[in-house]
VEXDREN-2710 file (C-alpha; in Angstrom, 1 decimal):
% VEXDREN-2710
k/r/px/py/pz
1/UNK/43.0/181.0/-24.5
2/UNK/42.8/180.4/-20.8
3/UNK/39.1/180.3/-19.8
4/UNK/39.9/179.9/-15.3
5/UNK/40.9/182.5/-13.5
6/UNK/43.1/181.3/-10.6
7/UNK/43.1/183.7/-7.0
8/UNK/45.4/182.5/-4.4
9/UNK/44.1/180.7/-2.1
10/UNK/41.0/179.8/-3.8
11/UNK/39.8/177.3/-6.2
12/UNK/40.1/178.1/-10.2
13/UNK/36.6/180.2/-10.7
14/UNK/34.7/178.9/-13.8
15/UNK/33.9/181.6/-16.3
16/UNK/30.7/181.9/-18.4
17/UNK/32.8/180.8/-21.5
18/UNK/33.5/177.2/-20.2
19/UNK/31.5/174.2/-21.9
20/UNK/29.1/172.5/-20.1
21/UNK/31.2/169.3/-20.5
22/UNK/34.2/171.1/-18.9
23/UNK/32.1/172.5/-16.6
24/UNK/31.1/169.6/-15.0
25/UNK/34.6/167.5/-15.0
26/UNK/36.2/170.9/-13.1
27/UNK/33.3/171.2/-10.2
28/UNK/34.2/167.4/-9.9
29/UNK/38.1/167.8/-10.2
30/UNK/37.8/170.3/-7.2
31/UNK/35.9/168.3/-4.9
32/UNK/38.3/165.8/-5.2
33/UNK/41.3/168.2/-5.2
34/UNK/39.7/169.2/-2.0
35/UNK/40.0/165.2/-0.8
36/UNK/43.7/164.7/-1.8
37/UNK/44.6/167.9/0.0
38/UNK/43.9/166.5/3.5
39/UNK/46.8/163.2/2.9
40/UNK/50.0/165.4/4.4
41/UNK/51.7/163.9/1.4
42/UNK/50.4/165.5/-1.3
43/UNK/52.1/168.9/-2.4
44/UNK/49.6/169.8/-5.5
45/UNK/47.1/168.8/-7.6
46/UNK/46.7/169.7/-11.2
47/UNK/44.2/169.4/-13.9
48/UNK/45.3/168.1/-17.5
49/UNK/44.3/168.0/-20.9
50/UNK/41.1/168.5/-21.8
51/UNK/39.5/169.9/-18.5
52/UNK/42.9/172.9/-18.4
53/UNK/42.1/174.1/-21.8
54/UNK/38.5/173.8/-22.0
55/UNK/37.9/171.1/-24.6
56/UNK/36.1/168.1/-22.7
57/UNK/33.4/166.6/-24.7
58/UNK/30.5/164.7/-23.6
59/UNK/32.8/161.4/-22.8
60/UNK/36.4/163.0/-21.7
61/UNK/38.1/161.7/-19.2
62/UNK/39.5/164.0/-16.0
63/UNK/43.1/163.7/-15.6
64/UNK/45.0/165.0/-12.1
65/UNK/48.9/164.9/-11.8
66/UNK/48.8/164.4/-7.9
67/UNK/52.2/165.8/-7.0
68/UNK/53.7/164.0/-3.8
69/UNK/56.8/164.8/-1.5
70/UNK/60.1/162.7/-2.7
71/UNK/59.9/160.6/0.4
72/UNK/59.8/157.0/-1.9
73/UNK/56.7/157.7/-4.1
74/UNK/56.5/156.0/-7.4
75/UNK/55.3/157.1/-10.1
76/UNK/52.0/155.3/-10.7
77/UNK/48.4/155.7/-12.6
78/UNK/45.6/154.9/-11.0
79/UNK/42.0/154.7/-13.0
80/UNK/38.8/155.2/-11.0
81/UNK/34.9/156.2/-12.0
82/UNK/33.4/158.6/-9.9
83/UNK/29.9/159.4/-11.3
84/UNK/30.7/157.8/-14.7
85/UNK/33.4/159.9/-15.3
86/UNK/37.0/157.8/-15.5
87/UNK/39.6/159.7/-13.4
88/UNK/42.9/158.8/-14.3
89/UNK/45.6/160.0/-11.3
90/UNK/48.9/160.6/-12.0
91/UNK/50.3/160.1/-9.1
92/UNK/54.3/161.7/-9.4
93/UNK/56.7/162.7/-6.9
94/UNK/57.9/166.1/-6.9
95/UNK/61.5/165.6/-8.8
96/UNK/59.6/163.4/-11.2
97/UNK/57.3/165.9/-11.7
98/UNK/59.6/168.6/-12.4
99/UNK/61.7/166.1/-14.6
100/UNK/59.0/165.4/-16.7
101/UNK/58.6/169.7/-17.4
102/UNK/62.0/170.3/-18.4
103/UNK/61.7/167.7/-20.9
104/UNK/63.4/164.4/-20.5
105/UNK/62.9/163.6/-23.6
106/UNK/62.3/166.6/-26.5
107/UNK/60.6/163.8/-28.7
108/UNK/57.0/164.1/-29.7
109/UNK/55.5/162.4/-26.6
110/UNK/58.7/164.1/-24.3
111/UNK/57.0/167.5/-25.1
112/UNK/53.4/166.8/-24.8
113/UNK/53.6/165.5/-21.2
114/UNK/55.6/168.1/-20.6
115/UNK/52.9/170.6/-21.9
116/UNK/49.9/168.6/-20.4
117/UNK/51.3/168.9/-16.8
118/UNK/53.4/172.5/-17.7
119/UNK/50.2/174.0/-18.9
120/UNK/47.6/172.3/-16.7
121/UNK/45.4/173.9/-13.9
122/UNK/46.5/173.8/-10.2
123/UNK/43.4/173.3/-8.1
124/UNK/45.5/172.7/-5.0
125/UNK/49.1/174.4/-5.2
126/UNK/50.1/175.9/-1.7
127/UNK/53.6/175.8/-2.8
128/UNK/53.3/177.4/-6.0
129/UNK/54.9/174.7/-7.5
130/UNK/52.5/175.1/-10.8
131/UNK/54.6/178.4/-11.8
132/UNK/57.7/176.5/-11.6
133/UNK/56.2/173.8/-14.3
134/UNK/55.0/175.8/-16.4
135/UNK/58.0/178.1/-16.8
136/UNK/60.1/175.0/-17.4
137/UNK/57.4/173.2/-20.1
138/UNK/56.7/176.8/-22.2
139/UNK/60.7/176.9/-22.4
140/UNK/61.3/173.9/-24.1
141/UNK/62.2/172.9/-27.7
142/UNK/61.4/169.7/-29.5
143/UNK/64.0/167.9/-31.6
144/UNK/66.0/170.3/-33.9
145/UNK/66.9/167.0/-36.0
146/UNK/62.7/166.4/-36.6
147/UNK/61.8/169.7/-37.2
148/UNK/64.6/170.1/-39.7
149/UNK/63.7/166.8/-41.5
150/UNK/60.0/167.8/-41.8
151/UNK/60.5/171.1/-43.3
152/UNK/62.5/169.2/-45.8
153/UNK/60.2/166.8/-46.4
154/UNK/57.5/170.0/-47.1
155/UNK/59.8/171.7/-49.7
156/UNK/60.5/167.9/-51.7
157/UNK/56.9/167.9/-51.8
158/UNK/56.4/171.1/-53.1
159/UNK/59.3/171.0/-55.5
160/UNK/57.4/167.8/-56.8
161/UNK/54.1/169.0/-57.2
162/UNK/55.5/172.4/-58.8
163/UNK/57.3/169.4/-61.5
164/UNK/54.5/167.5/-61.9
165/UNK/51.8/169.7/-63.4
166/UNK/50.3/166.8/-64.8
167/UNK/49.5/164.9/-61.9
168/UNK/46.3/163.7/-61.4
169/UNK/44.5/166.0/-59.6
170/UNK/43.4/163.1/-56.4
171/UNK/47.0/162.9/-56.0
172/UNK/48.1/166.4/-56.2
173/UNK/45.5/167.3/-53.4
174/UNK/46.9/163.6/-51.5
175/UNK/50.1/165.7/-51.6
176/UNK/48.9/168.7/-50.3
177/UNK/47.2/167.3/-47.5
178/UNK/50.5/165.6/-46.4
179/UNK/52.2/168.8/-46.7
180/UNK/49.3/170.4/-44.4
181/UNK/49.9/167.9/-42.0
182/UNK/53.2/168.5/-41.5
183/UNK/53.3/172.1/-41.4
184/UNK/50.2/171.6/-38.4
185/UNK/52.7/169.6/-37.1
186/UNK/55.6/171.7/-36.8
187/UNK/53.4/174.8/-36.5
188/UNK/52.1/173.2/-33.1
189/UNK/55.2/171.7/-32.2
190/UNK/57.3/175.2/-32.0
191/UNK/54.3/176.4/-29.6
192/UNK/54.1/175.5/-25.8
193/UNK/50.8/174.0/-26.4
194/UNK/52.5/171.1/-29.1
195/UNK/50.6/168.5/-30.9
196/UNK/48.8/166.4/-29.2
197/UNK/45.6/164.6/-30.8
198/UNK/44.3/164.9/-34.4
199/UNK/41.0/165.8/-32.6
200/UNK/42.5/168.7/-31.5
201/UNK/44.5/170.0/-34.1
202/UNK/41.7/172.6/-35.8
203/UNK/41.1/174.3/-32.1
204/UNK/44.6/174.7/-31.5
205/UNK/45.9/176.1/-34.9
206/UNK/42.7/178.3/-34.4
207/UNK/44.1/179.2/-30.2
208/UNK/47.4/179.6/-31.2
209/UNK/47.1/182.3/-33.8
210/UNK/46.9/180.6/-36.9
211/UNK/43.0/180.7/-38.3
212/UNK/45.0/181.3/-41.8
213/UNK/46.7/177.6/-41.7
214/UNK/44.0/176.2/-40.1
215/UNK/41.6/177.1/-42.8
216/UNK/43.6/175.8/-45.4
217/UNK/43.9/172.4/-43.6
218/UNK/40.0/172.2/-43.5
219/UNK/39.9/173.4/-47.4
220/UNK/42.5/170.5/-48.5
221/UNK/40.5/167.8/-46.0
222/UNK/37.0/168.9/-47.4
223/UNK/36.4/169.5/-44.2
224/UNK/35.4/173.6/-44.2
225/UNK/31.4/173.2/-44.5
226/UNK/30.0/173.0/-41.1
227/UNK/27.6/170.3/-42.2
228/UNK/26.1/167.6/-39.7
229/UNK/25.7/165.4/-42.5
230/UNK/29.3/165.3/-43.7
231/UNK/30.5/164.9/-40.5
232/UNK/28.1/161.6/-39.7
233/UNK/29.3/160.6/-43.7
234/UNK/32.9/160.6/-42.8
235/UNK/32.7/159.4/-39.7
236/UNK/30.5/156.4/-41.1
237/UNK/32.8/155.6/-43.8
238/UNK/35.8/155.8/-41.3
239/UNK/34.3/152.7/-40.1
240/UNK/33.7/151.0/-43.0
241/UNK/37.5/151.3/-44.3
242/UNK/38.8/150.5/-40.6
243/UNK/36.6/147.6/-40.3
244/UNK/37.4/146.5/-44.2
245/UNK/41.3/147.4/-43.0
246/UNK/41.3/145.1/-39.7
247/UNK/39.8/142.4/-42.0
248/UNK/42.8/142.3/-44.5
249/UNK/45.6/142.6/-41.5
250/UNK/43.4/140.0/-39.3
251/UNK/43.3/142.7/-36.6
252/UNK/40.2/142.7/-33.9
253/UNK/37.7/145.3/-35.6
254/UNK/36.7/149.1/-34.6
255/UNK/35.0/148.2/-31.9
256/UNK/36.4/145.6/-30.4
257/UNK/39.2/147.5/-30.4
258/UNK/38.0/150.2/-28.4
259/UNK/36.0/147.9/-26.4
260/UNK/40.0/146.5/-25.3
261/UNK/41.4/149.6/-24.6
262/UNK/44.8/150.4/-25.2
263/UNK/47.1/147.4/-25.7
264/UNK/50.7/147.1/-26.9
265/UNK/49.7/144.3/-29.3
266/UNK/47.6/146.4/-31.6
267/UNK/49.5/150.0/-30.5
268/UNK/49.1/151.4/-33.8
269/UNK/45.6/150.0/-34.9
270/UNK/44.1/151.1/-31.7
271/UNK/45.3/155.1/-32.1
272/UNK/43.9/154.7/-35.5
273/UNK/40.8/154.0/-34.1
274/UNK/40.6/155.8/-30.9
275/UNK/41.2/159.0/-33.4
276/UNK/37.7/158.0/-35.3
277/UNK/36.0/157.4/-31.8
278/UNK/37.2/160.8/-30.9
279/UNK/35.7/162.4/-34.7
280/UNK/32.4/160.8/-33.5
281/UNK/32.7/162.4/-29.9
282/UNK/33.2/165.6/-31.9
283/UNK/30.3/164.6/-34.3
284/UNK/27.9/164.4/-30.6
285/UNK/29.3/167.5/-29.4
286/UNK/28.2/169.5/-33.2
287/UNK/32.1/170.3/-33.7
288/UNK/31.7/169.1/-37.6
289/UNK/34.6/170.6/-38.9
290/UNK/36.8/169.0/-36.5
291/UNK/34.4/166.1/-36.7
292/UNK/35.1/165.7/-40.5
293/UNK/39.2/166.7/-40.5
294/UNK/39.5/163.7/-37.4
295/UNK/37.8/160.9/-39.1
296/UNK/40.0/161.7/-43.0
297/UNK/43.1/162.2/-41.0
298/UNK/42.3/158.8/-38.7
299/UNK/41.6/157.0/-42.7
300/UNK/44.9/158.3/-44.0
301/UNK/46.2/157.0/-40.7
302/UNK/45.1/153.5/-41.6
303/UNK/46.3/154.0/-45.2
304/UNK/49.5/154.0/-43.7
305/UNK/49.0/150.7/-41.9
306/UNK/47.9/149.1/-45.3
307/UNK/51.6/149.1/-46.1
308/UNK/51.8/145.6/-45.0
309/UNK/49.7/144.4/-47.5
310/UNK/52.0/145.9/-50.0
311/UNK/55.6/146.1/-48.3
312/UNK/57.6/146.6/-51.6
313/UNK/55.1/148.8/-52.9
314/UNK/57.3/151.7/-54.5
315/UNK/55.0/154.8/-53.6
316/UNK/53.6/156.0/-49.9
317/UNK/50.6/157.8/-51.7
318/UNK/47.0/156.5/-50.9
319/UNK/45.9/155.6/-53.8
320/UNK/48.7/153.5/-55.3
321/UNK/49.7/152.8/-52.0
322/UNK/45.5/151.0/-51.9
323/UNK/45.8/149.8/-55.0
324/UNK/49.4/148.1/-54.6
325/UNK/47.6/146.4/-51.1
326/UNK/44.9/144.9/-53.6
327/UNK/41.8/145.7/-51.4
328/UNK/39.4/147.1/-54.0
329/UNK/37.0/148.2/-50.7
330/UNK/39.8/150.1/-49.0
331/UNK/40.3/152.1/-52.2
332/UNK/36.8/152.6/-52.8
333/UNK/35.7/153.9/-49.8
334/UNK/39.0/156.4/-49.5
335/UNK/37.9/157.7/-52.7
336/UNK/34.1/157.8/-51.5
337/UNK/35.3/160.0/-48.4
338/UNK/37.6/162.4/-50.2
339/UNK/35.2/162.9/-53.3
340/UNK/37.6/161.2/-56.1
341/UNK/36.0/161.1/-59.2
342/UNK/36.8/162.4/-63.0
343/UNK/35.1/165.5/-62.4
344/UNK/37.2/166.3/-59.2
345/UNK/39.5/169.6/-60.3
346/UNK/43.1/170.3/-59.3
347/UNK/44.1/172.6/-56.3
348/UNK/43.4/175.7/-57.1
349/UNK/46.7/178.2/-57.4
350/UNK/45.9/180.3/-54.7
351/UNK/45.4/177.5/-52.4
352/UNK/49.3/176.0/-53.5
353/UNK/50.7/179.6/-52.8
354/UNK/49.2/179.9/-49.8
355/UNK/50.6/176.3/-49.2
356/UNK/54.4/177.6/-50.0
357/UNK/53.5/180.8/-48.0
358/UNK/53.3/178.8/-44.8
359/UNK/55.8/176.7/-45.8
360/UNK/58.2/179.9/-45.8
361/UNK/57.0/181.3/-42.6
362/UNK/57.5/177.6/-40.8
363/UNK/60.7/177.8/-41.6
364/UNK/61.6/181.2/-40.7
365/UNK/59.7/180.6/-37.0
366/UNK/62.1/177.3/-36.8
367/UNK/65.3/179.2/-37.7
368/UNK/64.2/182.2/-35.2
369/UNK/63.7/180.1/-32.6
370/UNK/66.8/177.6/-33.4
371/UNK/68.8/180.7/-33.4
372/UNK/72.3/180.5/-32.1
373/UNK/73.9/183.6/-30.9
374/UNK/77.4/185.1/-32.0
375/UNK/78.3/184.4/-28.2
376/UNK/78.0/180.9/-28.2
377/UNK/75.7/181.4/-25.4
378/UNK/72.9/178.6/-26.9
379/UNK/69.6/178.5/-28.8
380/UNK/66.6/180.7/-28.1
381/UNK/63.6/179.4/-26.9
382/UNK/60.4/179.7/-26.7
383/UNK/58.1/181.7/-24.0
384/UNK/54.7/181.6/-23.4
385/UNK/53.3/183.1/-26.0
386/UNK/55.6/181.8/-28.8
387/UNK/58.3/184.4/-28.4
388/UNK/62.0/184.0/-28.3
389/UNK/63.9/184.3/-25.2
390/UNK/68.0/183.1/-24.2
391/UNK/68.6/180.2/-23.0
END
């Protein structure tokens, strides 16, 4: 859902429907949109991520792809904090720019830069070089290869659980959540918006058309109640397990990891805890459901990361995954978030149909869009709103 309407040769207009935290990056994006104009250099100036699709909370940074003429520009970011808000500029010539839209790379990160600077708001764009981006970034594909293996992995899954009747009901709904995950995955993947954060996954399953999927996600997370207290709970005992989990793999702690910033030493630690930073960003901004899915989906993350306790461990689940690592308070507090107990019931039937419905419709999007034609002529792809058009 686009919330600016852009007129040429004016500035995007904000509609009543933007947040208040959007609101007030935008007004400041302008202003300096406005600045960068004047340097004879500059071709464009466009607004990503949160502040184009109206999702900034309280703490969001701005970010601009400043767009430059090809007369020796490098590519370069540069961070800067104008009235306590971090600007990051992306400062990209124009051939860069336009590389980066058509998709360099049609790997998970390939696609979402592609989207963020595709689908991001031009505040300064005499050119019209926006239209040109975004045409190229909604026309993209990710990975046939990924996509393919995924959708496998799904119907393994399924097979299994449809075998294994007697499986405890904590794992059957481990499985399920899995399975969830990776049909948000592809689900957002296929569409020009992509997957970008787990923050953002419930709002754009919900944008893109898919309230259905996206309300099964929330059922198999135990995440559907919009409860202020659930959400502080999970996002509480989020830090206990990551602070229990840097502990065991001698890693800095929550907050000293986020206190560090991004580093290449502790890559994979320090998106597991930026994700539970940005559940309790959602938890400030009363977003509860999203609140509660970000902070399970950021422990399941670290439950991946215990593998190194536990490197020969046969199984990938949580739970014997915890158990094989031999932390009893990793394992306690995963079964504190998600509820485990004797008394917990299996999935309900519905639920696992409903499950193997959007299973069959992933796959039927993936081999529409995939298509090849009787010509020879190449795959379809996608448009703007998730239809199929030639290559």
């Amino acid at each position: 859902m686009r919330v600016f309407r852009q007129q040429r040769g004016r500035s995007p207009a904000v509609t009543p429907s933007v947040t208040k935290a959007t609101s007030v990056r935008l007004l400041l994006a302008q202003r300096l949109a406005h600045e960068l104009s004047k340097n004879p250099r500059v071709l464009a100036v466009i607004a990503m991520g949160s502040v184009a699709l109206n999702r900034c909370s309280r703490d969001s940074d701005l970010d601009l792809a400043v767009i430059t003429r090809d007369l020796g520009e490098r590519c370069r970011i540069e961070t800067r904090l104008v009235r306590k808000i971090a600007v990051d500029y992306a400062w990209l010539p124009r051939q860069a720019a336009v590389a980066i839209a058509k998709g360099g790379r049609r790997d998970a990160q390939g696609l979402r830069d592609a989207s963020r600077l595709g689908l991001g708001l031009p505040l300064y764009d005499p050119n019209e070089l926006a239209p040109t981006l975004r045409r190229h970034a909604v026309s993209l594909l990710p990975d046939r290869g990924l996509i393919v293996k995924t959708l496998e992995s799904v119907s393994l899954t399924l097979a299994r659980l449809a075998r294994r009747a007697d499986l405890e009901p904590a794992r059957q709904w481990d499985l399920l959540r899995s399975i969830y995950d990776s049909l948000a995955f592809v689900t957002l993947q296929l569409h020009p918006i992509r997957y970008h954060k787990p923050k953002w996954v419930v709002t754009d399953l919900r944008n893109t058309g898919h309230p259905e999927l996206m309300g099964d996600l929330l059922d198999v997370y135990f995440a559907r109640m919009n409860s202020e207290s659930r959400a502080r709970r999970a996002v509480r005992l989020g830090r206990v397990f990551l602070d229990a989990l840097s502990g065991a793999l001698n890693l800095p702690g929550y907050q000293k990891i986020l206190d560090l910033g991004f580093t290449r030493q502790y890559a994979e630690f320090s998106y597991v805890c930026r994700a539970l930073a940005d559940a309790d960003s959602l938890l400030v901004d009363g977003l509860y459901r999203e609140a509660q899915y970000t902070a399970k989906f950021a422990i399941r993350m670290g439950v991946s990361l215990s593998r190194a306790l536990a490197p020969t461990a046969p199984c990938t689940e949580p739970l014997p995954l915890l158990a094989e690592a031999g932390i009893p308070e990793l394992a306690k507090t995963y079964r504190t978030v998600f509820s485990i107990s004797s008394a917990l019931p299996p999935p309900d039937k519905t639920l696992f149909q409903r499950c193997q419905d959007h299973a069959r419709s992933c796959s039927t999007r993936s081999a529409e869009i995939y298509h090849v034609t009787q010509g020879g002529r190449g795959a379809r792809r996608a448009g703007p709103a998730g239809r199929t058009e030639k290559a």
